[in-house]
N, C-alpha and C positions, 0 to 999 in steps of 0.2 A: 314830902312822903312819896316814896316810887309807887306808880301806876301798872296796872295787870297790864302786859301786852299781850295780847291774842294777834297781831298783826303782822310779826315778822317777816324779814322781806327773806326772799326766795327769787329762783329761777323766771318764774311764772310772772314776778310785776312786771308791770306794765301802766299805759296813761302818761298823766303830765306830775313828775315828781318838781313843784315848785324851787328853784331856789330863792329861798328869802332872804330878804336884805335885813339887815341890821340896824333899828332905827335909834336915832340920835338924835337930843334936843339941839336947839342953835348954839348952847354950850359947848356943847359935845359929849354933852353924859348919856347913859344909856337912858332912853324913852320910854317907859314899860308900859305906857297909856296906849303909846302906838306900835308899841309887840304887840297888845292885846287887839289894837285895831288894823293891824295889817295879817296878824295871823286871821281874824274873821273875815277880813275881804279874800285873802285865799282861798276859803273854806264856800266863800258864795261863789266863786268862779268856778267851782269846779272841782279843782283839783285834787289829784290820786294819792297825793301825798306829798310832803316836805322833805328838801334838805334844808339844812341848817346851819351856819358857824366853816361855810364854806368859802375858799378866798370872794367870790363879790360878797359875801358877806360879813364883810372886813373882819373875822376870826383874828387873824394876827394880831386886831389892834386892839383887844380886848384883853382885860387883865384875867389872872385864872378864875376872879372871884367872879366879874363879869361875864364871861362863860359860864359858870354852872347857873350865873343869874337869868341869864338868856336861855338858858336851855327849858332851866327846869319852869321857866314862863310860858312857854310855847308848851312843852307838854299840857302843863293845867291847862290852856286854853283850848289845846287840839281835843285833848281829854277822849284819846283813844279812836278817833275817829275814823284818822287815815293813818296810815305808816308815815313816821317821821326818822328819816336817818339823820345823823351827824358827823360833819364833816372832823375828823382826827390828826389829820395830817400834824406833821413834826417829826426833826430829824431825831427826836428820841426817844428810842422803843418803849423806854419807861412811862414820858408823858402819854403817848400813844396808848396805855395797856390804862393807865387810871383813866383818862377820858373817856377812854370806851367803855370801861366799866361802871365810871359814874350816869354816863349816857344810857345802858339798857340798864340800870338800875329804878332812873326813871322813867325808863319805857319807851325806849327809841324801839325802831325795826331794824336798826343793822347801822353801821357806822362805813365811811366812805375812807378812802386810803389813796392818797396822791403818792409819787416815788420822793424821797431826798433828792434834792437839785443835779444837776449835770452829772448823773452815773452816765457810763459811756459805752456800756457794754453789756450784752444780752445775760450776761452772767453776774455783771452787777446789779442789775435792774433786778433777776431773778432770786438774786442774793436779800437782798435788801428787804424784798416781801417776804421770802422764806421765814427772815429772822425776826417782821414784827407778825406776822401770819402764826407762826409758830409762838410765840408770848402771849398771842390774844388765846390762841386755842381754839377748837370748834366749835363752840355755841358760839360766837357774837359772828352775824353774819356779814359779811362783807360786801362793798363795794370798790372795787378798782377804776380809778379813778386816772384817764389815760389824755394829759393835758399838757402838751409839753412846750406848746406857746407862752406857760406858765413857769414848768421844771425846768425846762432843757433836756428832757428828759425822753426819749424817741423808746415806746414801749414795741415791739417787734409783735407781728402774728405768732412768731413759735412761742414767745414769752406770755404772751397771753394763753395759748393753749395749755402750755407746762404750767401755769398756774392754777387753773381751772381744773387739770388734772390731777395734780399733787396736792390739790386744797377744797375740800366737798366747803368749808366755811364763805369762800371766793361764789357768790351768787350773781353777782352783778358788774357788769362793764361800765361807767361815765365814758362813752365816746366822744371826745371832743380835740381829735386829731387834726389836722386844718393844711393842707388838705387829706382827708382820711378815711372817704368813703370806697374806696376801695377794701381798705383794711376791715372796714364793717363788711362787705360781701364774702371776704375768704374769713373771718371768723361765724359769720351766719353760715355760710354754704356748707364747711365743715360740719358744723352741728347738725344740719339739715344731714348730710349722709351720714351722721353717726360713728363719724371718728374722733369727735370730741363731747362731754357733757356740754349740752346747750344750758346757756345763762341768758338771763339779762339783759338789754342791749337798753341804754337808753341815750340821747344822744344832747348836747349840749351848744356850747358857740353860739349862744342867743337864740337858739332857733333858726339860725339864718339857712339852712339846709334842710329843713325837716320834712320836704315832702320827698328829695328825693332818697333821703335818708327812712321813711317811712316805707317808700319803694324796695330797698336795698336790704328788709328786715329787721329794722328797728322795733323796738315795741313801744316805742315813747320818747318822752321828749324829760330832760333833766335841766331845766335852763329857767330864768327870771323876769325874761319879759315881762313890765309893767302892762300888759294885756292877756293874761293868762287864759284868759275865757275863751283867744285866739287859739292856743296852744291844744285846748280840752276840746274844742271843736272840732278842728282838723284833727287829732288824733283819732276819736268818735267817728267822723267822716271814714277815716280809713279802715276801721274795724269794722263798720258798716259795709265794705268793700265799693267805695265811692270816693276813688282816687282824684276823679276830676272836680270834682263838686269839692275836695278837703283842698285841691292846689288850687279853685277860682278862690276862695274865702281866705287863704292866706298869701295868695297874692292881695289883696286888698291891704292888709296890713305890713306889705313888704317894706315900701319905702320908710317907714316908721321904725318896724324893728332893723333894719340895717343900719338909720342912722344912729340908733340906741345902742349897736353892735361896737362901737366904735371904741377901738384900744385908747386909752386916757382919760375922758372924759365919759364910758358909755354908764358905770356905775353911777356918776352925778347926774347925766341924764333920767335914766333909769327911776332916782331915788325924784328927782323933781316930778315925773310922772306920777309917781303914788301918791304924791304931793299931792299934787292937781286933782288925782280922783278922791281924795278924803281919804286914804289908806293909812297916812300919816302924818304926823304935825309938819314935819321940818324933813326938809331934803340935804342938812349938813353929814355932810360923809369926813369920816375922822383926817385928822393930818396924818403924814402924808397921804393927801388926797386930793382931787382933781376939783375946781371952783368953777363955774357956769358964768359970764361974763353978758350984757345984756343982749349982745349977737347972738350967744349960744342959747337966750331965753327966746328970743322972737322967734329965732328961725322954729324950736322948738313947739311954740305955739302956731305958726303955718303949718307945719308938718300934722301935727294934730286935728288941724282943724279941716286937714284936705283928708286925712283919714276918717274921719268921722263922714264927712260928705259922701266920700267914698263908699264908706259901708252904708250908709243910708241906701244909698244909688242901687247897692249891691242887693240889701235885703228887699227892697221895693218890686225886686225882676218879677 
């Protein structure tokens, strides 16, 4: 049954928007003991809110039934709490327009939008959101979704701005350019003097940048770190305006999330981590997918066990 949302996302979010993983028994069927138990550990850490059925959250590899299965699981369990977006991407406007419909039917806050793979050009790129921006219409509100370590896909500063201009639905940036915090400065600095509507900014790439990305005007962080609680802290820290205090407490946890950051195996890392904290059953990530080998477990559990130390050492000051 769809759920009231009073939470829609807008301009104004901000915090740590979780991305969650999608959990899988050792068969590989969908888990829904440990949707229910990894969407509540999100919800103790902190967190400002969910995305959802986004690539680490293996979407692709889910059938359409299993999508609205996962979806509308995490809704009943968030049960209105925080804003929960969902991830839409696909190169067909049509999927694109049911998904997101069936999504704020159950009471999402806005659905996310990656580009179609390898467009090559500021007028394809712009082409391309026009034509599923225009199908969804202006109630479902949007996130732009700017990953192109993923797409191939190089979203330009002006393409950004002409979107955000021609589209009041367009509330939200996924920054996760690599390297691309420059492109966050002249998209903030802009809005700041008032020649473009200011959105959204939330940034992604594991986290692996977020202080100076928090520096640079970011409002948050959109990423899945297996320590979220790291994520909602420094973020808090910075709003607090106590920049040094939010980069000592995430340096502590660098070495960990960088090695979790890691292209091929970071999602299996990632999921073995939730593992370990009770988050959920089994850390099998679907085929094709990445397997964790016992060098990749041990070094695992070093790395863990010197961050723990670490924050120990840390919190004791």
């Amino acid at each position: 049954m769809p759920t009231e949302q009073n939470n829609r996302l807008t301009e104004q979010a901000s915090g740590v928007y979780i991305i969650a993983a999608t959990p899988f028994g050792d068969d590989g069927e969908v888990d829904l003991y440990s949707v229910d138990s990894l969407t509540d550990f999100y919800l103790e850490q902190g967190v400002t809110g969910f995305t959802i059925l986004g690539m680490m959250g293996e979407a692709p590899k889910l059938s359409e039934a299993e999508t609205t299965q996962v979806m509308a699981r995490i809704m009943k369990r968030v049960a209105g709490r925080v804003p929960v977006v969902v991830g839409v991407s696909h190169p067909s406007n049509r999927h694109v327009e049911r998904l997101s419909k069936e999504a704020m039917d159950l009471g999402a806050a806005g659905v996310m939008l990656a580009p179609v793979p390898n467009l090559k050009t500021d007028e394809q790129v712009y082409g391309y959101y026009a034509g599923a921006l225009d199908t969804l219409g202006p109630g479902i509100p949007v996130c732009l979704q700017d990953f192109p370590q993923a797409t191939g896909v190089h979203m330009s500063v002006p393409v950004v701005h002409r979107l955000v201009d021609d589209f009041e639905q367009v509330v939200m940036l996924k920054h996760e350019d690599f390297p691309g915090m420059r492109k966050l400065s002249q998209i903030r600095q802009a809005s700041d003097a008032g020649e473009h509507r200011r959105v959204s900014i939330l940034v992604g790439n594991g986290g692996l940048f977020l202080p100076q990305e928090m520096l640079r005007g970011a409002d948050g962080a959109m990423t899945g770190f297996a320590y979220p609680e790291m994520l909602v802290r420094v973020c808090a820290l910075f709003d607090q305006g106590r920049p040094e205090a939010a980069e000592d407490l995430f340096n502590v946890y660098l070495p960990l999330l960088r090695h979790e950051f890691q292209y091929g195996i970071g999602l299996a890392l990632r999921k073995e981590t939730l593992r370990r904290r009770g988050a959920i059953r089994s850390a099998f990530v679907r085929r094709p997918g990445p397997r964790l080998d016992r060098t990749d477990l041990d070094e695992l559990t070093r790395l863990t066990a010197r961050q723990e130390a670490a924050l120990a050492k840390f919190e004791a000051r």
